[in-house]
N, C-alpha and C positions, 0 to 999 in steps of 0.2 A: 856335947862336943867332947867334953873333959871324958867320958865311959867310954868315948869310940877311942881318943889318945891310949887311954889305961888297957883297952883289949889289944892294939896293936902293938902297945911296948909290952907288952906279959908274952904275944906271938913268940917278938924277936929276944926275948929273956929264954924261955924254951929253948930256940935256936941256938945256945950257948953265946952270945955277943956279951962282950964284956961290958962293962959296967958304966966306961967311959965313952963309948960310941951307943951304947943304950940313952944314955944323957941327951948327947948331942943330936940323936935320931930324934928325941923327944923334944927334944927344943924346935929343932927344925918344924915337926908335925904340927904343935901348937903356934908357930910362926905362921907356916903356911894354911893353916885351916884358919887362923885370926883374920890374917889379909883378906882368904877369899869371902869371908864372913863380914868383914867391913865394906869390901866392894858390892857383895850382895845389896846391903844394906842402906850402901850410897845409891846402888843404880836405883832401888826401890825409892827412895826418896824423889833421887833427882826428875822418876817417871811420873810420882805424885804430882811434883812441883810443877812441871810441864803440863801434866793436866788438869792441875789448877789455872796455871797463868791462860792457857787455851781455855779453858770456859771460863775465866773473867774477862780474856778478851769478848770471848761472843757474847756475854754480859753486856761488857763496853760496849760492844760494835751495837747489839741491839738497844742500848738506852738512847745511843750516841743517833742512831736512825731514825726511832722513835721523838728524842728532843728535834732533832731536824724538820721530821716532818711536821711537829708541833708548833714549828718556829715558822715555818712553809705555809701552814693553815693560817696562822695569825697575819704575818705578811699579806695573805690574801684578801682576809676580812679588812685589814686596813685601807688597801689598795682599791677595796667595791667600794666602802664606805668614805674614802676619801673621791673616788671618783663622784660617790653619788651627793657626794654635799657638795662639790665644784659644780655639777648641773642644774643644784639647787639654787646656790649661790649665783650663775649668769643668769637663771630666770628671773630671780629676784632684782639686779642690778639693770635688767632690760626691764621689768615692770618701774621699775622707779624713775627712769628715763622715760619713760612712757608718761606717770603721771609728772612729773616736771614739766613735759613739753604738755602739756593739757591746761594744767596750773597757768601756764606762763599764757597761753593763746588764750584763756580766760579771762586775764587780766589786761590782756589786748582789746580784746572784747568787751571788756567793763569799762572801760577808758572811751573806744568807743559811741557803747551805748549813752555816755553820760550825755545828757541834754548840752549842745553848744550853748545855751542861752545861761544857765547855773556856770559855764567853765568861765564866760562872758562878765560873770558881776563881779570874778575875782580881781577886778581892777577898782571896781566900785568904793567911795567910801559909804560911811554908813547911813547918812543920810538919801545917797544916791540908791545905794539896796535897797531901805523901805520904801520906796517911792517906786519902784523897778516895777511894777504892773501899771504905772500908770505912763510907762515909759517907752520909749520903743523897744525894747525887749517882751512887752506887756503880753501879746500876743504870740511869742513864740513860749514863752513861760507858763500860760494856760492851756497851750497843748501838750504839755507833759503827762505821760501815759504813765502812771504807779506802779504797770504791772512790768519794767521794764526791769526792776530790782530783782524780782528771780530770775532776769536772766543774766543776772551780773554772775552766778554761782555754776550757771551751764551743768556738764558733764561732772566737774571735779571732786564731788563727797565720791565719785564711784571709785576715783582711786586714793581716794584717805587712808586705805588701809597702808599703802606704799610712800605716803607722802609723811604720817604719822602728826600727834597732833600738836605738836609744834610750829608746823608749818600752817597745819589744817586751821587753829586758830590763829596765826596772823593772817592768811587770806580772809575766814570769814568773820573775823574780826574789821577788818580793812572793807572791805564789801558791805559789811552792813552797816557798818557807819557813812559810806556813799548812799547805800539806802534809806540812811535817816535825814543826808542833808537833802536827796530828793521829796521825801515827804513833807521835811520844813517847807522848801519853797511852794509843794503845794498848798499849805497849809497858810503860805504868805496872802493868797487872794483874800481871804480872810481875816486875818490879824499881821498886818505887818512886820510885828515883833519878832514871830516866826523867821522871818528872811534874815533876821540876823542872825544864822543859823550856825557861829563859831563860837558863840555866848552859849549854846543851849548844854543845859547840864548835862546829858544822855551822851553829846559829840565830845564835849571834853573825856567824861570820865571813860569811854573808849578810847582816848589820845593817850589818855594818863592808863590802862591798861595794856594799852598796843606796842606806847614808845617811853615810857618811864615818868616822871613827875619835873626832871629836866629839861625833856626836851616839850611835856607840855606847860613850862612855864613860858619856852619859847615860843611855842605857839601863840599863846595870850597878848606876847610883847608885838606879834607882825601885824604890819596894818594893813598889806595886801597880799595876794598871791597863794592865799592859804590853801587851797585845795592845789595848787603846783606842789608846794612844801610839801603836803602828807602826801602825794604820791612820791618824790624823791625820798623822804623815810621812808616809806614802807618799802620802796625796792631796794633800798642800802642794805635794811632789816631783811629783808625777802631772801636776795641775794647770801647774804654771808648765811643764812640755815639752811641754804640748798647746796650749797659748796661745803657743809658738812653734812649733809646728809647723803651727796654723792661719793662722800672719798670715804666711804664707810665709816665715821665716830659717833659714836652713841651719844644723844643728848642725854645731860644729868639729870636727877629728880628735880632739881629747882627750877631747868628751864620746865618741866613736864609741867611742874605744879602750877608757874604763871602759865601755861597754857588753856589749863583747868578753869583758873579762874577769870585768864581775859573769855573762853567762850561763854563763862557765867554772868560775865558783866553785858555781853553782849545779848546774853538770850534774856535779862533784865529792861536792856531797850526796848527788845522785839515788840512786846504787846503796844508800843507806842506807834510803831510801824504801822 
């Protein structure tokens, strides 16, 4: 720029222009070629700028589309997956409804199959039980069929899986100790002893795994009515684990583990069965 000023002002030096308007021509020229040289300089920039901020917007605009639809996709999988655990979730809550109503007609059912003549001595005293075959009961007492104890159980191990085994061992826990007081009294024709069938070591330590050490101290102390009493236990008991296991709460390890163990005390009876 300064060699193009220096040719122009040496033109107008030529031209005889004094010395004082030579100056001022020269001031001018480097004014005006500064300016347009800054302007040059701004527009170039300012066209830079604009074409930076333009392709950072379509940067922007395409991460911003990108994250959308990424957020779109995930929304989705939530939305199949939440729907498909809701379907899973009513089938499971209609199978559990299912085995409850099974569970509960079984124990309709085991109630009764139980021989009227064994519901009959629970007014008896003890002396009047060991004598009870030689009594008018005698006869309806030796037509007791053994095989009537599997059908105290019916359908219901088929829905264990839904019922879980909390519940699974108080029912067959409960049930088999019905099947043991039925065996005692078969077992009465022959040794009387037998009929005193709330003494027998096997029916307690099922009371004391089914209902606590509490309530079979109470047991010990009734002097009549005892198979009324454990069936009002067992549906107090019965009741409250099905009313949590309807409103969906998880039993803890410790009710699991007595579960564990009242069906091991029970399957300790069995061979006496």
């Amino acid at each position: 720029m300064d060699t193009l000023i220096d040719f122009v002002l040496t033109i107008i030096a030529t031209a005889g222009v004094s010395a004082a308007l030579l100056l001022a021509v020269g001031w001018l020229l480097r004014t005006w070629i500064g300016e347009r040289f800054k302007a040059s300089v701004k527009h170039e920039y300012d066209y830079r700028l604009e074409n930076l901020k333009a392709e950072l917007r379509r940067e922007g605009d395409a991460n911003l589309a990108e994250l959308t639809s990424e957020i779109d996709r995930q929304a989705d999988k939530l939305r199949i997956a939440s729907a498909s655990f809701s379907e899973v979730q009513k089938v499971i809550i209609v199978r559990k409804i299912e085995a409850v109503e099974a569970l509960w007609l079984a124990v309709l059912e085991g109630r009764r199959l139980m021989p009227g003549s064994i519901l009959t001595t629970d007014v008896l005293t003890r002396s009047e039980l060991k004598n009870a075959y030689s009594g008018l009961l005698g006869p309806e007492l030796r037509s007791i069929e053994f095989g009537i104890i599997s059908k105290f159980f019916a359908s219901v191990e088929d829905h264990r899986p839904f019922l879980g085994e909390v519940i699974w061992a108080q029912f067959a826990g409960f049930h088999g100790m019905l099947g043991r007081i039925i065996y005692l009294f078969r077992e009465g024709k022959k040794d009387p002893e037998k009929l005193i069938w709330y003494e027998d070591e096997n029916i307690q330590r099922m009371i004391d795994a089914l209902l606590g050490d509490s309530l079979l101290s109470e047991f010990r102390s009734l002097s009549h009515s005892r198979i009324q009493w454990l069936n009002v236990q067992f549906d107090r008991q019965l009741f409250k684990t099905l009313d949590q296991l309807l409103s969906g709460r998880e039993f803890g390890e410790a009710a699991l583990r007595h579960a564990e163990s009242t069906l091991a005390t029970v399957s300790k009876a069995a061979p006496s069965l």
